[in-house]
C-alpha positions as YAML, in Angstrom:
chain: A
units: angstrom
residues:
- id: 1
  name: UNK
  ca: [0.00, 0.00, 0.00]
- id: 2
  name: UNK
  ca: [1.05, 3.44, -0.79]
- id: 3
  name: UNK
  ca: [1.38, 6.27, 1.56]
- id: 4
  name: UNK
  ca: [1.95, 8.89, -1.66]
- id: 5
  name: UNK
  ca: [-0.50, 11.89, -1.13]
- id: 6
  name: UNK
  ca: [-1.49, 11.26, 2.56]
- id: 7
  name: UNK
  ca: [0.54, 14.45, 3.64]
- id: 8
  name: UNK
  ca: [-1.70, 16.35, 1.66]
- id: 9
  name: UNK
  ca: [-5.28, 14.69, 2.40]
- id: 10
  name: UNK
  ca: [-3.60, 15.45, 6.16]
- id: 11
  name: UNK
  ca: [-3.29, 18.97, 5.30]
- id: 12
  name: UNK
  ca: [-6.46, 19.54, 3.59]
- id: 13
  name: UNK
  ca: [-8.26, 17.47, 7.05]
- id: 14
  name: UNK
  ca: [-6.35, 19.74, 9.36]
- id: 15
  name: UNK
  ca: [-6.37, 23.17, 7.57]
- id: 16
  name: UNK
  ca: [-9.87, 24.41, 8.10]
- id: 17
  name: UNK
  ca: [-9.92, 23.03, 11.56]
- id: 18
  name: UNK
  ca: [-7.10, 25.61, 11.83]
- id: 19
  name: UNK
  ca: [-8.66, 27.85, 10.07]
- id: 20
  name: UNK
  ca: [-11.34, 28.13, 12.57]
- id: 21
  name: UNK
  ca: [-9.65, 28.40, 15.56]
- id: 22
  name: UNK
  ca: [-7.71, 30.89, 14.09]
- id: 23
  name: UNK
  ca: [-10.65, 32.75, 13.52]
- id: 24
  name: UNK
  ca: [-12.66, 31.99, 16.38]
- id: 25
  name: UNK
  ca: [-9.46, 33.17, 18.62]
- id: 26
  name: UNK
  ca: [-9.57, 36.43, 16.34]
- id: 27
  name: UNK
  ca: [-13.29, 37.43, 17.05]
- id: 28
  name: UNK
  ca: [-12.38, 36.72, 20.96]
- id: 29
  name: UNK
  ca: [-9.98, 39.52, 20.35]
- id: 30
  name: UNK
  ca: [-12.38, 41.85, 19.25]
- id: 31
  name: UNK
  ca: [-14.75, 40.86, 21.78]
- id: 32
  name: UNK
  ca: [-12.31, 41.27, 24.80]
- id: 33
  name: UNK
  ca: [-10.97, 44.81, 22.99]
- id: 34
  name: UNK
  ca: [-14.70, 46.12, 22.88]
- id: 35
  name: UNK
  ca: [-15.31, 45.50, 26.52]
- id: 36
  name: UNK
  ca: [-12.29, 47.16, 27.84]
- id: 37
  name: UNK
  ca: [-13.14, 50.20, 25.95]
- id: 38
  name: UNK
  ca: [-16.99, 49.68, 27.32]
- id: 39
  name: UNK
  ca: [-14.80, 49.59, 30.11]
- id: 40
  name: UNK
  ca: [-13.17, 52.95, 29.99]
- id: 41
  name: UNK
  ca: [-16.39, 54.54, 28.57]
- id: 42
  name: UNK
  ca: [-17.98, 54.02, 31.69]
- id: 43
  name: UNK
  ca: [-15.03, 55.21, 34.01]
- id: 44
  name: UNK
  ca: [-14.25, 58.65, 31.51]
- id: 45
  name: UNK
  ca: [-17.89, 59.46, 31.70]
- id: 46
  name: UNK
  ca: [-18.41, 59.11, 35.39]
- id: 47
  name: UNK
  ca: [-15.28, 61.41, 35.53]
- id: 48
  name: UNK
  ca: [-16.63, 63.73, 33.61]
- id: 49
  name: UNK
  ca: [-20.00, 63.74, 35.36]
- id: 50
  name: UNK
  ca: [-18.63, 64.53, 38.51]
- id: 51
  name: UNK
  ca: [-17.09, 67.96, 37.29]
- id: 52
  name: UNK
  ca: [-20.52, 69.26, 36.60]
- id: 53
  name: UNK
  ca: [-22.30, 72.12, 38.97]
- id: 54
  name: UNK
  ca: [-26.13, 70.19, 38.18]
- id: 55
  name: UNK
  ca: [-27.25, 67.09, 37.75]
- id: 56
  name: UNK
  ca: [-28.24, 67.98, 34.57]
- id: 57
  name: UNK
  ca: [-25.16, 69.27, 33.47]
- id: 58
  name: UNK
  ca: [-23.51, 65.72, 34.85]
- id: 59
  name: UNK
  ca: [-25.47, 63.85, 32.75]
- id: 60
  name: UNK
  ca: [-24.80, 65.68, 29.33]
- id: 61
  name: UNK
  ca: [-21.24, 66.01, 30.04]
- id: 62
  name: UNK
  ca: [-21.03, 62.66, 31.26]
- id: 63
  name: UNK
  ca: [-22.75, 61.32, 27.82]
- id: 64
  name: UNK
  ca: [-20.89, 63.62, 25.53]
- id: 65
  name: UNK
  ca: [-17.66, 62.61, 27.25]
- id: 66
  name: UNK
  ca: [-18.65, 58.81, 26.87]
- id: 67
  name: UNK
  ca: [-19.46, 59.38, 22.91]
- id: 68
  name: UNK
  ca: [-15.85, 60.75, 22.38]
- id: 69
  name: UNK
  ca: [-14.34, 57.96, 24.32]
- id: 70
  name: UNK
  ca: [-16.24, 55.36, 22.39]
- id: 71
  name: UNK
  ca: [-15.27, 56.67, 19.03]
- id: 72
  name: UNK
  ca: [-11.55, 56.95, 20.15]
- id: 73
  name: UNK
  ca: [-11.49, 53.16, 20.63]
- id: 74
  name: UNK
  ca: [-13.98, 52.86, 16.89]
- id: 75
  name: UNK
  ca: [-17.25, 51.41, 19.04]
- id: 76
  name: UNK
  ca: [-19.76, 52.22, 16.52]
- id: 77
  name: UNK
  ca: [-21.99, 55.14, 18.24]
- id: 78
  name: UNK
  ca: [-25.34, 53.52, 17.27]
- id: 79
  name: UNK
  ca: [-24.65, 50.63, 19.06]
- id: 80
  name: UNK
  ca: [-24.00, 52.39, 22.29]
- id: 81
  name: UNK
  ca: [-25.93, 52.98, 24.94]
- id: 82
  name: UNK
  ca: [-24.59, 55.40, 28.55]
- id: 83
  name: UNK
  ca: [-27.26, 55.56, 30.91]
- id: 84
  name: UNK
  ca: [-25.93, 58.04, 34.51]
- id: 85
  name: UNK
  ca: [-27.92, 57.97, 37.54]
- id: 86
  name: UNK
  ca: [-26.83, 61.48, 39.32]
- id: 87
  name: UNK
  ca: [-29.15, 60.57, 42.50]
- id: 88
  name: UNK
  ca: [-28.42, 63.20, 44.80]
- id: 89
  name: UNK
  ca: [-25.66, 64.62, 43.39]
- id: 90
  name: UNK
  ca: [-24.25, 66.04, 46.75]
- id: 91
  name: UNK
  ca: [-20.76, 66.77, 47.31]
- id: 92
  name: UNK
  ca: [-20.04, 63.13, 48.91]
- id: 93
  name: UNK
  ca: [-22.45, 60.99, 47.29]
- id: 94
  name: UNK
  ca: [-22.16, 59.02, 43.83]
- id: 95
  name: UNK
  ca: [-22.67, 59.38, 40.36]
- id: 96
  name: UNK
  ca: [-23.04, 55.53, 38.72]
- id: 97
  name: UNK
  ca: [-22.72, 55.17, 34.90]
- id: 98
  name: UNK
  ca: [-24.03, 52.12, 32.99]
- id: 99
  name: UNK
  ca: [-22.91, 51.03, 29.55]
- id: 100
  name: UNK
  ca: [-24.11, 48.89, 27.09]
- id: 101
  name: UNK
  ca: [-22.68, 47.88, 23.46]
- id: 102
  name: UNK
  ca: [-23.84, 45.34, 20.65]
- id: 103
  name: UNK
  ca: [-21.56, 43.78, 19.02]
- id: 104
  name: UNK
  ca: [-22.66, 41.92, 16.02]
- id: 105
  name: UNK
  ca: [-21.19, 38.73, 15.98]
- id: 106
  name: UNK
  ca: [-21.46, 37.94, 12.54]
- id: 107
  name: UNK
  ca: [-18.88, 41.14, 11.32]
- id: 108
  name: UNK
  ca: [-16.33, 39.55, 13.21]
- id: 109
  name: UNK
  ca: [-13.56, 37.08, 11.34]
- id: 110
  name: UNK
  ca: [-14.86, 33.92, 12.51]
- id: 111
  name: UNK
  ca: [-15.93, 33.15, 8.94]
- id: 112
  name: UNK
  ca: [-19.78, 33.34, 9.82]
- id: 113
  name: UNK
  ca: [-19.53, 30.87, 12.84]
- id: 114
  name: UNK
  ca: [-20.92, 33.29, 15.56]
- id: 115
  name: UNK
  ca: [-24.16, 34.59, 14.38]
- id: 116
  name: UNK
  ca: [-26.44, 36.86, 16.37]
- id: 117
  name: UNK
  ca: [-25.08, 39.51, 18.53]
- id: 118
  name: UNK
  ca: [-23.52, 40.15, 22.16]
- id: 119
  name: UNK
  ca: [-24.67, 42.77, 24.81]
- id: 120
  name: UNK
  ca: [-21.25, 43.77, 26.23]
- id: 121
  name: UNK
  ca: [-22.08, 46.48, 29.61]
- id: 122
  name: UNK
  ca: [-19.52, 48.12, 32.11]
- id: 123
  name: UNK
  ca: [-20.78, 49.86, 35.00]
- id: 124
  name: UNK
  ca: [-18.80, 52.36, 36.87]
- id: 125
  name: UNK
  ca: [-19.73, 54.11, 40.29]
- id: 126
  name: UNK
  ca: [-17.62, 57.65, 40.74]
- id: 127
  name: UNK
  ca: [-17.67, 59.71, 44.22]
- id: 128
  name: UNK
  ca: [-18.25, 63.25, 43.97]
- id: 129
  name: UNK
  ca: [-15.24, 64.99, 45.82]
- id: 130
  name: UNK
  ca: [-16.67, 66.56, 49.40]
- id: 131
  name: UNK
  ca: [-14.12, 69.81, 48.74]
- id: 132
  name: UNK
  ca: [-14.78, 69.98, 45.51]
- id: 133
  name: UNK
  ca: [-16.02, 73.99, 44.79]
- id: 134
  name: UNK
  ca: [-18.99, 74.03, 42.62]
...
């Protein structure tokens, strides 16, 4: 019996298998790169929000601040969603900032194998300094 070609029905059984793990550990990537900068979207905005004189003031600075963060790190603004909760908004207390971000499985390089989408949220509590001058 002849072993000629067998290297290359080997190659042709393993390369897609590799193929796909390449890919698959490719989208992961992504995946883990989007929630960090969920990540920091969260933390910048609650920064931000804590500068403001009114609670009104914390929450458009805190989004606006968000939005620039997000498209630093290329998160696709429709896809994003910052949510801050000023509740008293007394030097001492907290501002808390949730995040949310889709990220649609199926533009990642996985060749197609991860359909649907992923809900990737951060949430971030920030103290409002008690010397802080407003």
């Amino acid at each position: 019996m002849s072993e000629r070609g067998s290297a290359a029905v080997e190659a042709l059984l393993v390369a897609p298998v590799l193929l796909v793990l390449i890919a698959l550990l490719v989208g992961g990537g992504q995946i883990t790169s989007d929630q960090a900068a969920v990540r920091a979207v969260a933390r910048e905005s609650g920064r931000m929000a804590v500068t403001a004189s009114t609670p009104s003031e914390a929450v458009e600075l805190g989004k606006a601040r968000g939005g620039e963060v997000a498209a630093g790190y290329g998160l696709d603004a429709s896809r994003l969603g910052v949510s801050i909760n000023t509740g008293s908004f007394e030097r001492g207390s907290d501002v808390e900032v949730g995040v949310t971000y889709t990220v649609e499985l199926s533009s990642l390089p996985a060749f197609g194998l991860l359909p649907g989408s992923a809900r990737l949220t951060a949430t971030h509590t920030e103290p409002i300094d008690r010397y802080m001058s407003r």
